[in-house]
C-alpha positions in Angstrom: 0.0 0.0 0.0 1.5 3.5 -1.1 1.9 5.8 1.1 -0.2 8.4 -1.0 -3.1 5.8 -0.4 -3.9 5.5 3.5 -6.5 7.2 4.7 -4.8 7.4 8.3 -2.1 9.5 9.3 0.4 7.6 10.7 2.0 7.5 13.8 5.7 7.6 13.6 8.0 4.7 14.6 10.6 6.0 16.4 13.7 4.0 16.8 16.6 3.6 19.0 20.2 4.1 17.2 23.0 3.1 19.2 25.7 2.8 16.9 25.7 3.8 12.8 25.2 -0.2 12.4 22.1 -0.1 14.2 20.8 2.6 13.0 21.0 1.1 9.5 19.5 -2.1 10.7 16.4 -0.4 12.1 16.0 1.7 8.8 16.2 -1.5 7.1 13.4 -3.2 8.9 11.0 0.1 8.8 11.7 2.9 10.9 10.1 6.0 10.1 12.8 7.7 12.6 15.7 7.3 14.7 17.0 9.2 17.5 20.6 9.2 18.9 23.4 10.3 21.2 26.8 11.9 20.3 30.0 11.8 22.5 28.8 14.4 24.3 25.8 15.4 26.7 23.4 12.4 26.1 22.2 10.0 28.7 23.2 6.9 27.3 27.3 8.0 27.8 27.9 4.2 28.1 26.5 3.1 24.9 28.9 3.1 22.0 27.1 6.6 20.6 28.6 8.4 17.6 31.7 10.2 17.0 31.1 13.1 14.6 32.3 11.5 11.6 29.6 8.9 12.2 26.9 11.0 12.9 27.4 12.9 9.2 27.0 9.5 7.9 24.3 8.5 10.0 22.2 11.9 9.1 22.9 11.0 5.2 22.2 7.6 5.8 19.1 8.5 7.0 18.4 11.3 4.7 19.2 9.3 1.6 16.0 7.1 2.7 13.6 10.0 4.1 14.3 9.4 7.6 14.7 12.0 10.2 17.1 12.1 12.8 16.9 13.2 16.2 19.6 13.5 18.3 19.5 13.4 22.3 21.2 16.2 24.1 19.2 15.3 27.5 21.5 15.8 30.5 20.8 17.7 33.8 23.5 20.2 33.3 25.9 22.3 35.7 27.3 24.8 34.8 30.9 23.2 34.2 28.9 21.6 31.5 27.2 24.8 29.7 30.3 25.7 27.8 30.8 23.8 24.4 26.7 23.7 24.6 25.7 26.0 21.7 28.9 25.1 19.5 27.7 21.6 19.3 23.8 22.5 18.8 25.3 25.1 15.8 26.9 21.9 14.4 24.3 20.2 14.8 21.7 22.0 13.2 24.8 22.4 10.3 24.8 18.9 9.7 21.0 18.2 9.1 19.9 17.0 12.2 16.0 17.1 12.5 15.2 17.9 16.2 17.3 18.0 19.7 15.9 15.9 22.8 16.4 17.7 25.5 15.8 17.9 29.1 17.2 20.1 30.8 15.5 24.0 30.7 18.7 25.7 30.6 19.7 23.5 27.3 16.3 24.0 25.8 17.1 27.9 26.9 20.3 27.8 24.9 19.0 26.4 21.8 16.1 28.1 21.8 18.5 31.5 21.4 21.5 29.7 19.1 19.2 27.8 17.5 15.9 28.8 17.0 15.0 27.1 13.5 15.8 23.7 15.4 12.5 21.5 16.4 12.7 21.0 20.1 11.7 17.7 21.4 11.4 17.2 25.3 12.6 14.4 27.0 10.7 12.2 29.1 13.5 12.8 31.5 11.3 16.0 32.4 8.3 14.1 33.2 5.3 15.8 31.8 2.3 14.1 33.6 -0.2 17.0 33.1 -2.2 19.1 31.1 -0.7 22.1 32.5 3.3 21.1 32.3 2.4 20.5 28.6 0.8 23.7 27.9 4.1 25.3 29.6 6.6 23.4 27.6 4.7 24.3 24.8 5.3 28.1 25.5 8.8 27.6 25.3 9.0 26.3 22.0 8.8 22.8 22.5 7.0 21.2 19.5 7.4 17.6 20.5 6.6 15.6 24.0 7.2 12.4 25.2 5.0 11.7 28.0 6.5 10.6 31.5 5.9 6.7 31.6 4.4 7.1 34.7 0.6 7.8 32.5 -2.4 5.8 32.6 -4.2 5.7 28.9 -6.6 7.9 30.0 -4.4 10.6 31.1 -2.5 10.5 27.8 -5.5 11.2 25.9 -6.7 13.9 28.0 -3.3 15.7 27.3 -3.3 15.3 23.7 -6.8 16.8 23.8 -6.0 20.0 25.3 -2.0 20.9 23.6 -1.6 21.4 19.8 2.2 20.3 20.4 2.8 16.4 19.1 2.6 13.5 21.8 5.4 10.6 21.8 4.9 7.9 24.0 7.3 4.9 25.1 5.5 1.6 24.1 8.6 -0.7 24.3 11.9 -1.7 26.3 14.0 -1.5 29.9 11.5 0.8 32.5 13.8 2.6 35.5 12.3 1.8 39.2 12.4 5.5 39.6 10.1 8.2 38.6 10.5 8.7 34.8 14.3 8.1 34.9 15.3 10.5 37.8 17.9 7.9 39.7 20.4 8.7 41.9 20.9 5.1 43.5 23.5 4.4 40.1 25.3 7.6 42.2 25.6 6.7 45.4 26.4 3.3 44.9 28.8 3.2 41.8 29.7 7.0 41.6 28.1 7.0 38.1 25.4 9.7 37.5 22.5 8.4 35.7 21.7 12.0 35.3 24.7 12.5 33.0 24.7 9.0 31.3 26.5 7.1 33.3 24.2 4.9 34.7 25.9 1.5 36.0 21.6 -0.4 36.3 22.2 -1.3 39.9 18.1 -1.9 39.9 19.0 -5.2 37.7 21.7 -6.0 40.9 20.9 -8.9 43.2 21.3 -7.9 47.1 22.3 -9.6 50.1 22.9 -8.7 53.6 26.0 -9.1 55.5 25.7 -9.4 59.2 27.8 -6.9 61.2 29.6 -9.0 63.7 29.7 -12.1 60.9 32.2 -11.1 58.0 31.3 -12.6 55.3 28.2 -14.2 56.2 25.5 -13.0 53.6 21.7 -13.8 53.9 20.0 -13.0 50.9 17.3 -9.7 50.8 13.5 -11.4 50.1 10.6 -9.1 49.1 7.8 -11.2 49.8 9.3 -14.4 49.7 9.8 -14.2 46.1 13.8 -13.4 45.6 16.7 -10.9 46.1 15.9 -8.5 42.8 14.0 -5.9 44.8 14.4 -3.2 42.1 13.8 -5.3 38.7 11.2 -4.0 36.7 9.9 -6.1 33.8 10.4 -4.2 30.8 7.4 -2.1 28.9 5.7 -3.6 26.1 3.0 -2.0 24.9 2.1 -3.9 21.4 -1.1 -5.1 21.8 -2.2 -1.0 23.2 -1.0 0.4 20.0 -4.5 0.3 18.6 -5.9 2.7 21.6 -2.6 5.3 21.5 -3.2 5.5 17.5 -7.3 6.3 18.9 -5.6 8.6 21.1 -4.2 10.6 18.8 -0.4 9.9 19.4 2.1 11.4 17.1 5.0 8.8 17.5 5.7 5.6 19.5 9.1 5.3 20.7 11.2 2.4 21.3 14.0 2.5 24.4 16.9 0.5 23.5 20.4 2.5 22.5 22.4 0.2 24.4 20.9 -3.0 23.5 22.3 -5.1 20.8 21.8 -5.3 17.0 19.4 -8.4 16.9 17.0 -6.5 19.7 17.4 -3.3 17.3 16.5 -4.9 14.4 14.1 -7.1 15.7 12.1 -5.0 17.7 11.6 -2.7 14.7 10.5 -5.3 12.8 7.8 -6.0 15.2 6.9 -3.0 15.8 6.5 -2.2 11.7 4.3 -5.0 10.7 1.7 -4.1 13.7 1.4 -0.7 12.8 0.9 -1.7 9.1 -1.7 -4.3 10.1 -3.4 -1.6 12.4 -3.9 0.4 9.6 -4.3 -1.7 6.7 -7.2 -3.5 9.1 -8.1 0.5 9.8 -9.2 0.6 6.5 -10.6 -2.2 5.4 -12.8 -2.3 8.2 -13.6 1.0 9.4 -15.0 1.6 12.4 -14.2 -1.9 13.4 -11.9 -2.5 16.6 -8.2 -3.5 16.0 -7.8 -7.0 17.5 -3.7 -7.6 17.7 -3.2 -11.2 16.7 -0.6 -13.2 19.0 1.6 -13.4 16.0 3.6 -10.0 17.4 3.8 -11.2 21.2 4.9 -14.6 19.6 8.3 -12.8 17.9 8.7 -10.7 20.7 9.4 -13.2 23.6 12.2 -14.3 20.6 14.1 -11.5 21.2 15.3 -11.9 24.8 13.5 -9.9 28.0 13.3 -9.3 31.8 9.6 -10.4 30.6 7.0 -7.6 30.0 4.3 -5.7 31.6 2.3 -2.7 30.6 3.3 -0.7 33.5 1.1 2.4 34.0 -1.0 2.5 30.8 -4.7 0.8 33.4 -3.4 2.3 37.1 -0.5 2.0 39.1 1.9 -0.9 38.4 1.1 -4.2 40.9 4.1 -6.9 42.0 3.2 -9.0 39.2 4.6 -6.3 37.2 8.9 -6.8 38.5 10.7 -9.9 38.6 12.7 -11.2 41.1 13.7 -14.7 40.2 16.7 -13.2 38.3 18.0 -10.4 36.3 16.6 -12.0 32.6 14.4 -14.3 31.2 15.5 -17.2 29.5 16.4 -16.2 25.5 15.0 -18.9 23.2 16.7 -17.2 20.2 20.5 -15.6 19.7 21.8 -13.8 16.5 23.6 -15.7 14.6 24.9 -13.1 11.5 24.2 -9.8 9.8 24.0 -9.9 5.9 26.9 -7.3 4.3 26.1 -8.0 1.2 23.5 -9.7 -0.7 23.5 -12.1 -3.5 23.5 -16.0 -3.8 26.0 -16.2 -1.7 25.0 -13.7 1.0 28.2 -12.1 2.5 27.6 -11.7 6.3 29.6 -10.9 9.6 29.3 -14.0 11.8 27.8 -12.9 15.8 27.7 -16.4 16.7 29.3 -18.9 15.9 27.9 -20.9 13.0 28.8 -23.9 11.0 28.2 -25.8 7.9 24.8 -28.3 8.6 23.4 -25.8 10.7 20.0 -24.6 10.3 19.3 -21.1 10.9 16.6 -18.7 10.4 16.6 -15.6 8.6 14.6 -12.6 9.6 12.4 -10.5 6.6 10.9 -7.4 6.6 7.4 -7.6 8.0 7.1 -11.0 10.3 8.6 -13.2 7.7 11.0 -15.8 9.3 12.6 -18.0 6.6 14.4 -20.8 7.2 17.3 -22.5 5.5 20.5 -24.9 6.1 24.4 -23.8 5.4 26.5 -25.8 3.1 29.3 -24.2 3.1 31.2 -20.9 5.0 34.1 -19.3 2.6 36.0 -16.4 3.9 36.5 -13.5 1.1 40.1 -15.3 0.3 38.4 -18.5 -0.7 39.4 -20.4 2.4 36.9 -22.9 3.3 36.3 -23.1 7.0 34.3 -25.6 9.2 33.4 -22.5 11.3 33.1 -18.8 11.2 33.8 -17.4 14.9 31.9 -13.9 15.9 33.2 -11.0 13.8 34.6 -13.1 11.0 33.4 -11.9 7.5 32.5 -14.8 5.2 30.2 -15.7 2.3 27.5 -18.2 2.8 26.3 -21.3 0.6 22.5 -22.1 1.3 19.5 -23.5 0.7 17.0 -22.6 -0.4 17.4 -19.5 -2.0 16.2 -16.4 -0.1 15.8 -12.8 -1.1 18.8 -11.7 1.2 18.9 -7.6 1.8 21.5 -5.9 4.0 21.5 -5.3 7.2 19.1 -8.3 7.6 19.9 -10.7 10.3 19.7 -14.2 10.8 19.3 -16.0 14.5 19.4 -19.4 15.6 17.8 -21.5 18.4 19.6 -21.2 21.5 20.9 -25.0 22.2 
């Protein structure tokens, strides 16, 4: 279906870009937008982020494929870190970049006056949970929100209602135990401020008490009986809601994940993709008609590897059910196995697994199209023939049957 043809406006997919590779990958499986950090004031200071030289790239990448970028500049500042500020926003805006994320009001302040052509997009870091913080946000030039997760449906709505500015709303990935971000435990425990992109997760730690007088001796920290991960949200997953946020009137759904790897970037996307082009193609057959998501989407998702999922705020208040304390992860059915490079009979791919000739894998299309097929033989680029291609090696691929292979598409395996 054309895009010229929908009867709908769509809400945007927004989509996390942790490294130039990953933001390729999630173009490739249908991101309508991708937002990212650069060396410098973004909260994700631990993810690999993007020098400048890959951020050009990244923005004519993008560009090249009618895809915006957004790029976060969301830390609570100090004043140590106001200096270099508007330079990089100036260079920023040079480059191409379509809209800041930001936080903070004195950053926001300072773009706002060096540059004022830029769309503004606020953080959720800043936790808009009312009609009234939206309207002022809005008077200072802010032309995008995204929500504080701590929103029922109902609230969401209400706020859309009532502010011309566009909504964003998290619907997928990791949720922080405190209020929309705002930690300090990563602080006090580790030294690393969350608030500056340094967080080390010590709500995914297990705890145990040690006994004054008794060295050594540990007794583990129960809550309830049930385990020792007292701070372990499950993570968001909002897929079978999108139908009421798109009823809502929401402008973009946005996917957390910068630090996650490639096969949860891609994969993720993917999902995400095909249920908003079923929402809408069922949209408009059917008009009128409720949107009924299909387990097909929960199906792949539980493939890609999860603290397991809840839907956090979007009825009421979160209940116990909705954190797990048996362990820091659930147990990953699926692991990536390659990345294609370059297409062709003989797809040329970087191993992320190890994989070997015999081995049947599974190669992941555009929509939810999961095609499987067996290696015959791994080659490197040299014409060595090898029994196995280790993670990072670069070899071409002999397979059947014959698949449609497009790069940046990945292929997983099931974990043995």
């Amino acid at each position: 279906m054309k895009t010229e043809d929908r009867k709908y406006p769509r809400c945007e997919l927004l989509a996390p870009a942790g490294s130039l590779e990953k933001l390729k990958t999630a173009i490739h499986y249908g991101a309508d937008a991708v937002y990212l950090g650069g060396k410098e004031f973004s909260l994700r200071a631990h993810a690999t982020n993007f020098s400048r030289q890959d951020m050009l790239e990244a923005v004519l990448f993008a560009h090249d494929r009618n895809v915006p970028v957004f790029v976060t500049v969301n830390i609570f500042a100090h004043n140590r870190d106001l200096t270099d500020v508007a330079p990089y926003l100036q260079w920023l805006e040079e480059i191409g970049v379509d809209g800041l994320i930001i936080s903070d009001p004195g950053v926001l302040n300072i773009a706002n006056r060096v540059v004022p052509h830029m769309s503004i997009h606020l953080s959720t870091q800043a936790n808009v949970t009312n009609i009234e913080s939206a309207r002022f946000w809005e008077k200072q030039g802010v032309s995008r929100l995204n929500l504080a997760r701590e929103l029922t449906l109902t609230e969401i709505s209400e706020i859309k209602k009532n502010i011309k500015a566009k909504i964003e709303i998290f619907v997928h990935g990791a949720l922080c135990i405190s209020y929309s971000g705002r930690c300090m435990l990563s602080l006090y425990l580790t030294g690393r401020d969350a608030n500056k992109g340094k967080c080390a997760h010590p709500c995914r730690y297990g705890y145990r008490i040690e006994e004054q007088k008794r060295q050594g001796q540990f007794f583990p920290v129960e809550e309830d009986g049930r385990g020792t991960y007292i701070f372990n949200s499950k993570d968001l997953c909002l897929i079978n809601r999108l139908p009421e946020l798109i009823a809502a009137g929401v402008d973009s759904i946005k996917i957390e994940g910068r630090m996650k790897g490639i096969y949860y970037a891609g994969g993720i996307v993917r999902i995400y993709r095909a249920a908003l082009d079923y929402i809408y193609q069922t949209m408009e057959e059917a008009p009128g008609e409720p949107v009924v998501m299909p387990g097909d989407f929960m199906e792949e998702i539980v493939k890609l590897g999860s603290r397991g999922y809840t839907e956090n705020f979007f009825d009421g208040a979160p209940e116990v059910d909705d954190m797990r304390y048996t362990g820091a992860r659930v147990d990953q059915t699926y692991v990536p196995a390659a990345i294609v490079l370059q297409p062709g009979p003989r797809p040329f791919v970087e191993a992320r697994n190890r994989i070997r000739p015999g081995e049947k894998l599974e190669y992941m299309g555009r929509g939810l199209e999961n095609i499987s097929f067996e290696i015959h033989a791994i080659e490197t680029a040299q014409g060595k023939v090898l029994q196995q291609a280790n993670p990072g090696n670069e070899v071409y691929l002999t397979t059947t049957p014959e698949i449609s292979w497009q790069p940046y598409g990945l292929i997983r395996r099931i974990q043995s």
